[in-house]
C-alpha positions in Angstrom: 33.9 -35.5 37.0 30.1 -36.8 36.9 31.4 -40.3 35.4 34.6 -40.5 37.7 32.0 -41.0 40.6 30.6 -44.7 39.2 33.1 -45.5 36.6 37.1 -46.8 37.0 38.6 -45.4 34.4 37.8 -42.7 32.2 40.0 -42.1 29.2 39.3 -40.4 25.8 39.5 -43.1 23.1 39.2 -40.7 20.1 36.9 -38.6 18.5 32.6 -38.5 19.2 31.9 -42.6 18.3 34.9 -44.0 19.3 33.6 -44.9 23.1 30.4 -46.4 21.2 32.9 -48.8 19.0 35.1 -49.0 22.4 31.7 -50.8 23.5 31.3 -53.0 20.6 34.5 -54.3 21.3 33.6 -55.0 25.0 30.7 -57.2 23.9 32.6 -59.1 20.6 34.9 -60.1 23.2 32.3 -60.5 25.9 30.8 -63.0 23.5 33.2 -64.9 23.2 34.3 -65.5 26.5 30.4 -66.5 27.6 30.4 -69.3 24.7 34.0 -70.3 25.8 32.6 -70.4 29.4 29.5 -72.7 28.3 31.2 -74.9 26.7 33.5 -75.9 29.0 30.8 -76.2 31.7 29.4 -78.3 29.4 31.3 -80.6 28.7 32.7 -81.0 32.7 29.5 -82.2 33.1 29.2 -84.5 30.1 33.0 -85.8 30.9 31.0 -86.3 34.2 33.2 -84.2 36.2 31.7 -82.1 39.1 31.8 -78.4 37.4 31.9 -76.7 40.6 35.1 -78.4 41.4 36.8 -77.5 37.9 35.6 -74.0 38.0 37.5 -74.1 41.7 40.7 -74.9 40.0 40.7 -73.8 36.8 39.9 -70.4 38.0 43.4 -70.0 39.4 45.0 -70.1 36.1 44.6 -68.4 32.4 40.8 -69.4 32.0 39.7 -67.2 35.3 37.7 -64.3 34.2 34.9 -62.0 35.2 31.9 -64.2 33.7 33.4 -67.4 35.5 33.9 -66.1 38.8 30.2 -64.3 38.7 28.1 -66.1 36.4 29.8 -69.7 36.5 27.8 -70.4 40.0 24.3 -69.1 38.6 25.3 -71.0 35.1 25.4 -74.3 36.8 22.0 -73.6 38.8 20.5 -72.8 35.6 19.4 -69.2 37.0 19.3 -66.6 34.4 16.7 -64.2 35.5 18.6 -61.4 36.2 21.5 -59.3 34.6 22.6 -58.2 31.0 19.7 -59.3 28.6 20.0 -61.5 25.8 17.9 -59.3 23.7 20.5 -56.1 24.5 23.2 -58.4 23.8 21.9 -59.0 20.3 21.3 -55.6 20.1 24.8 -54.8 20.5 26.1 -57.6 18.3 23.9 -56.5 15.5 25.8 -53.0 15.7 29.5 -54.8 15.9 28.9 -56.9 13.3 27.1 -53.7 10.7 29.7 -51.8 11.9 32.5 -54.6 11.1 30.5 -55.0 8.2 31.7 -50.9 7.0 35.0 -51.8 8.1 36.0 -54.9 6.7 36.4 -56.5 10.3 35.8 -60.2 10.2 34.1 -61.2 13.5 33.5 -64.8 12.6 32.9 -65.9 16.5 30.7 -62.8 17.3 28.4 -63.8 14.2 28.2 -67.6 15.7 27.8 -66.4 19.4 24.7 -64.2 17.9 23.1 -66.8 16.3 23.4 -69.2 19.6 21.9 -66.2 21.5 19.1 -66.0 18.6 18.4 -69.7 19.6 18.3 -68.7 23.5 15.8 -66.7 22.1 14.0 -69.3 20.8 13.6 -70.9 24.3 11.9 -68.0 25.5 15.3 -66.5 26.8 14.9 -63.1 25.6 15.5 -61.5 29.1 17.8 -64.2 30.6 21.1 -63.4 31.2 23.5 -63.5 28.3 25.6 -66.9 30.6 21.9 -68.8 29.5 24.2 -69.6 26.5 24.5 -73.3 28.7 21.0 -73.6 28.8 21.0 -73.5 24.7 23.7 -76.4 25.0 21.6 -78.3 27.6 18.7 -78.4 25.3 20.5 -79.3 22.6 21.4 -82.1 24.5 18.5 -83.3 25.6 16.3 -83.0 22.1 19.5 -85.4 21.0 18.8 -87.6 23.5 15.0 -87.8 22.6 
């Protein structure tokens, strides 16, 4: 009853540990989706499109999600100081893939998306938001343009 008042859904997954994998599987796919998000903001703007105006129709279709429709707007702003740290992010990562690890999962994406966030890190993005994943491709960019 206490987590019925502030969560959606509550439904038994399985025995104790199996809402704690139940998360690593939130943030493997969470990953994924953030990177997928990046990139395509990314390269709208390199293709020298207007992001906003992509994100506007592309939304309507099979690439709408949660992060686009809430983080795509503070993405293209380049405002990350608020939200689900990069640091937690890695935190939960580093459990998916030890746990994957003891299961024999492969999580090649989740193992690339962690090293991009390890590079965020590098920025000085530890607390950012985990969308600052465009800000790693933006710098990227501009150290290859000199």
């Amino acid at each position: 009853p206490l987590i019925d008042a502030y969560a959606r859904l509550t439904k038994r997954l399985g025995p104790a540990g199996s809402g704690q994998l139940a998360k690593m599987v939130n943030q493997i796919c969470i990953a994924g989706i953030v990177e997928g998000l990046a990139e395509g903001l990314h390269f709208a703007r390199a293709a020298g499109l207007e992001p906003e105006a992509v994100v506007e129709v592309i939304c309507k279709g099979a690439a709408q999600s949660w992060q686009m429709d809430n983080r795509s707007p503070t993405m293209l702003a380049g405002k990350y100081d608020f939200g689900f740290a990069v640091e937690w992010m890695r935190k939960d990562l580093a459990l998916a893939l030890d746990e994957a690890g003891r299961n024999g999962a492969e999580l090649p994406v989740a193992q690339i998306v962690d090293g991009f966030y390890a590079d965020v890190e590098a920025l000085g993005g530890r607390r950012w938001d985990t969308s600052s994943l465009l800000a790693r491709l933006e710098a990227r960019k501009l150290k290859s343009q000199g």
